[in-house]
Each structure stands twice: as C-alpha cells, then as structure tokens.
C-alpha positions as CSV (number, residue, x, y, z in Angstrom):
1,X,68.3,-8.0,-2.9
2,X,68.4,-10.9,-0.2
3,X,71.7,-12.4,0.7
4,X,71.9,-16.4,2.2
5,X,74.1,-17.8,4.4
6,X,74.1,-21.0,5.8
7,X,76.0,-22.5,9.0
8,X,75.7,-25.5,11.4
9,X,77.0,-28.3,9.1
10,X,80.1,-30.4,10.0
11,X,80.7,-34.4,10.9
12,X,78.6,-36.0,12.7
13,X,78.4,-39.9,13.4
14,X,75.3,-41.9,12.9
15,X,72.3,-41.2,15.0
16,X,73.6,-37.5,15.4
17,X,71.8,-34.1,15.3
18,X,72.6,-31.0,13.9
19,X,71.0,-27.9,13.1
20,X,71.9,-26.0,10.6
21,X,70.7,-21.8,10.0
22,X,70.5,-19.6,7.3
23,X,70.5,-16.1,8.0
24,X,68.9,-13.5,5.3
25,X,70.3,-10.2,5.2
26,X,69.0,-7.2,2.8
27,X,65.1,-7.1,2.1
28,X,64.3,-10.0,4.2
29,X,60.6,-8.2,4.5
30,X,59.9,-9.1,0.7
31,X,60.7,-13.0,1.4
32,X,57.4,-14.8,1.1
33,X,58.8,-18.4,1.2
34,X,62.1,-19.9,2.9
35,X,62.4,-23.8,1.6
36,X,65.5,-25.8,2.8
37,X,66.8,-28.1,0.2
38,X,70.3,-30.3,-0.3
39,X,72.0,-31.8,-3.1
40,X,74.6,-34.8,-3.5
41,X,76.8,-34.9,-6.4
42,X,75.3,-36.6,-9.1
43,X,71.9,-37.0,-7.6
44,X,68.7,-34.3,-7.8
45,X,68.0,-31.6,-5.7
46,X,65.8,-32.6,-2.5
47,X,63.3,-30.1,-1.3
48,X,62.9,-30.8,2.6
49,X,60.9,-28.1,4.1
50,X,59.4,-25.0,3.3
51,X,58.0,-22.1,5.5
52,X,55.4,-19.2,4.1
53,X,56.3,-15.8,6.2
54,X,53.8,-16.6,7.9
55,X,54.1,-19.4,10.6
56,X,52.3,-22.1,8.1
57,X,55.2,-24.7,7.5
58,X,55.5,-28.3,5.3
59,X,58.1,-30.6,5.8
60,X,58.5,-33.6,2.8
61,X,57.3,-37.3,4.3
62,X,60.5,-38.8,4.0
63,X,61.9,-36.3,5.9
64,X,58.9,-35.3,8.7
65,X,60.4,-37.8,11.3
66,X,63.2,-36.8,12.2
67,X,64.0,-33.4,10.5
68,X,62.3,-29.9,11.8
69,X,62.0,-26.2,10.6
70,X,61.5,-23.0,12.8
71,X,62.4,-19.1,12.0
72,X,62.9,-16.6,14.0
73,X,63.0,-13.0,11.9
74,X,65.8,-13.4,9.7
75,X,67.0,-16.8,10.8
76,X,65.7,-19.7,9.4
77,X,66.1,-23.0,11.2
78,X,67.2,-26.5,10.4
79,X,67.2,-29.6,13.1
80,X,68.1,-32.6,11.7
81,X,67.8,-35.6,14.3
82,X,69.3,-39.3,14.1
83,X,71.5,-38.7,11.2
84,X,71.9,-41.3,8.6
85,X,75.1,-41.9,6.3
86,X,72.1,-41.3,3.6
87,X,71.9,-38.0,4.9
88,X,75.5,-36.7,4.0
89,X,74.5,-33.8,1.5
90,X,75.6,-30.1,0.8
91,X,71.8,-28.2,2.6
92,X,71.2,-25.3,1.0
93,X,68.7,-22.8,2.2
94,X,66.2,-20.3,-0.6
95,X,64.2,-17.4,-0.3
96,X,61.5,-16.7,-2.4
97,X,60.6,-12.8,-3.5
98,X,57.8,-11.7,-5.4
99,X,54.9,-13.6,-7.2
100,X,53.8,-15.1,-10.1
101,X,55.9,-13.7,-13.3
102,X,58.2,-11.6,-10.6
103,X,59.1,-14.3,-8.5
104,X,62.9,-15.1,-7.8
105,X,64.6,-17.2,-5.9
106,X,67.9,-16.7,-3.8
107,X,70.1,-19.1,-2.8
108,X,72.5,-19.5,0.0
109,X,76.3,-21.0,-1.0
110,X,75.4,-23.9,1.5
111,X,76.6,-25.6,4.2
112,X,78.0,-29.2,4.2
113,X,76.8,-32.2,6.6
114,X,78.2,-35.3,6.7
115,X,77.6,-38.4,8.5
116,X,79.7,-41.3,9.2
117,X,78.8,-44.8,10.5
C-alpha cells in the first residue's frame, strides 16, 4: 500500500508562488508514475504533470509556463509560479503501482490553493 499526503497550499494573491509536496509513505519502491492533478467544484479533473520513476517528466501546455515538477525519493514536488485567480483549485497528487490489468492508483486527500486578486 502507498499512502499520499499533500502540503504547501494556502492564500496567495495574484502573481504569487507556491509549492506544494506530496510525500509517499509505505511501498514507495512499486510507484512507477507520480502525476499531479486538481479539481474545482463542478468542473473536471485537470492532469498537470506527470513524472515516470525515473527522471523522464511531462508537464500539460497550458500549464508548462509557469508551473514545475521535481522529486526527490519520496517527495514529489509542485512549484506553481505567477498564480492566477483561475488557478484556485483543491491539487491533488497520485501514485501509480503496477501495470497493465494490475495497475492502481493512489490518491492523496489534497491540499487547497487559492488565489485572490
């Protein structure tokens, strides 16, 4: 089992930074993906970055310009830069184990950011 949790959110005003972390705990050696997403009430689920456990990482266009990933071990990394009031969302990090039919994902209780102009 892998265990989530996310920290680093808060208030921010516009054209802040943040950066958030989730920390796996448990059998963080069978993670073979960490994506960060976030969700608004109401709206879909946004996948902004994913990370292989290796060091090959994708971060989604609308996002690549001012958002960044990074891990280190069990820590999986966040930095959002010049915050917009569009940006107010619960970010919740997953972690992917096994493949294929076995795959599962495990989610994080999320951490919530939120911008004001």
């Amino acid at each position: 089992q892998v265990q989530l949790v996310e920290s680093g959110g808060g208030l921010v005003q516009d054209g802040g930074s943040l950066r958030l972390s989730c920390v796996a705990t448990g059998s963080i050696d069978k993670i073979n993906h960490w994506t960060w997403h976030r969700q608004v009430p109401g709206k879909e689920r946004e996948e902004i970055a994913t990370m292989d456990d290796g060091v090959r990482k994708y971060v989604a266009r609308s996002f690549r310009d001012r958002f960044a990933i990074s891990r280190d071990k069990n820590t999986f990394v966040l930095e959002l830069n010049r915050l917009k009031s569009g940006d107010t969302a619960m970010y919740c990090c997953r972690a992917t184990t096994g493949w294929a039919s076995a795959e599962y994902a495990h989610w994080g209780p999320g951490t919530q950011v939120t911008v004001s102009s």
